[in-house]
C-alpha positions in Angstrom: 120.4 99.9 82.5 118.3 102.0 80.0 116.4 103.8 83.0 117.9 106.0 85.4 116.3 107.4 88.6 113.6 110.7 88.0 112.5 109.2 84.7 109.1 109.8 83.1 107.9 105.7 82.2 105.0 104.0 81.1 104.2 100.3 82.3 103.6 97.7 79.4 102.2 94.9 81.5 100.5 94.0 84.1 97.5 95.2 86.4 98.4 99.2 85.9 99.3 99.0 82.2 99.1 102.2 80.3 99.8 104.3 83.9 102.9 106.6 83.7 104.9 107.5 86.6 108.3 108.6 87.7 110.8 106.3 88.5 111.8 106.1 92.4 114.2 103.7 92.8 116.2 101.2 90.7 117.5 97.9 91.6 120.3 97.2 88.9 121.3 93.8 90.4 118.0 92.5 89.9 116.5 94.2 86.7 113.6 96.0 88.5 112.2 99.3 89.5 110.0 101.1 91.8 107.6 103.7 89.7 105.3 106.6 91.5 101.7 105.3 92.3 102.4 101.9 89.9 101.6 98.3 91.8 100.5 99.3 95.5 100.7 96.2 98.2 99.8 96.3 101.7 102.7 96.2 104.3 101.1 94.5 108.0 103.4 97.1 110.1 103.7 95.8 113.5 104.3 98.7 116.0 107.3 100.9 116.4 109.0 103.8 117.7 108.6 105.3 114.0 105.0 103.5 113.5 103.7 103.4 117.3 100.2 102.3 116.0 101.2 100.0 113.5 98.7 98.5 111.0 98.0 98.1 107.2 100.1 100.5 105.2 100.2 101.1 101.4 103.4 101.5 99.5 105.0 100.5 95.6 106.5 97.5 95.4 109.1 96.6 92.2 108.3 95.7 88.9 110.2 94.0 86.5 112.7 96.7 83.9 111.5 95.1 80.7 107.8 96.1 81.5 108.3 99.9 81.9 109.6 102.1 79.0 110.8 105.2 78.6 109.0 108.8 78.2 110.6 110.9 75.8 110.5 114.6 77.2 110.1 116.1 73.7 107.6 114.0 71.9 106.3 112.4 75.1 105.5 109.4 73.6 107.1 105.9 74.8 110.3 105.2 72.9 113.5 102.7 72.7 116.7 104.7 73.5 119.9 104.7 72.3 123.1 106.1 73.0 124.9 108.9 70.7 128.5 110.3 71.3 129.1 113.8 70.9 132.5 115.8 71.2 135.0 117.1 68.5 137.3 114.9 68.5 136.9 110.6 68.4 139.6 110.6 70.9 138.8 113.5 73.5 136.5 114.9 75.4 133.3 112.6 73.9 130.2 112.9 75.8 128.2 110.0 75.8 124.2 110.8 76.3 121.3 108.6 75.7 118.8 109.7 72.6 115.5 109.1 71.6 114.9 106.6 68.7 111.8 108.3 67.2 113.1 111.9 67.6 117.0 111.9 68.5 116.4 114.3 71.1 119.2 113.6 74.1 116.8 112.7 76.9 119.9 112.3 79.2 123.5 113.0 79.3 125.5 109.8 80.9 
C-alpha cells in the first residue's frame, strides 16, 4: 500500500475531487480508505445505550486507493512515491523509506 494512516491526500475522482484530507483509516484487504471530511453518507441509527435518541447521522464512508494520492510534505503538491534504501552497507542495517518522485524528499520512513 502506497498510503499509510495520518497521510496528507488529494482525491482524483469523484463528487469531492480536488478536496485534501488526512487519511483515517485504511482497509488493505480491500484497496480502500477513509479520508477526513471526503464522501459523507447518512447512517439511519436506530436507538441505543450509546445513541439513546437515534436518528440520521453523518459520517465518511471509503473510497477506492487508486482515487486518492499522496501529499508531499515539502513541495505539497500531489506526487507518485517511491521507495529509496538508505544505510552504509547493501547488506546491513538498510532503511527502507518511501520518497517523493518530484522532489526525493523521504515523506516516510517504512
Amino acid at each position: 500500500m502506497h498510503i499509510r494512516r495520518g497521510m496528507e491526500v488529494l482525491v482524483l475522482a469523484g463528487e469531492d475531487r480536488g478536496k485534501k484530507g488526512k487519511v483515517l483509516k485504511v482497509f488493505p484487504e480491500k484497496n480502500r480508505v477513509i479520508v477526513e471530511g471526503i464522501n459523507f453518507i447518512n447512517r439511519h441509527m436506530r436507538p441505543s445505550q450509546g445513541m439513546p435518541q437515534g436518528g440520521i447521522v453523518k459520517k465518511e464512508a471509503a473510497i477506492h486507493i487508486s482515487n486518492v494520492m499522496v501529499i508531499c510534505p515539502k513541495c505539497n503538491t500531489p506526487t507518485r512515491t517511491g521507495v529509496k534504501f538508505f544505510g552504509e552497507d547493501k547488506k546491513k542495517s538498510l532503511t527502507k523509506a518511501r520518497v517523493c518522485k518530484h522532489c526525493g524528499e523521504m515523506i516516510q520512513v517504512v
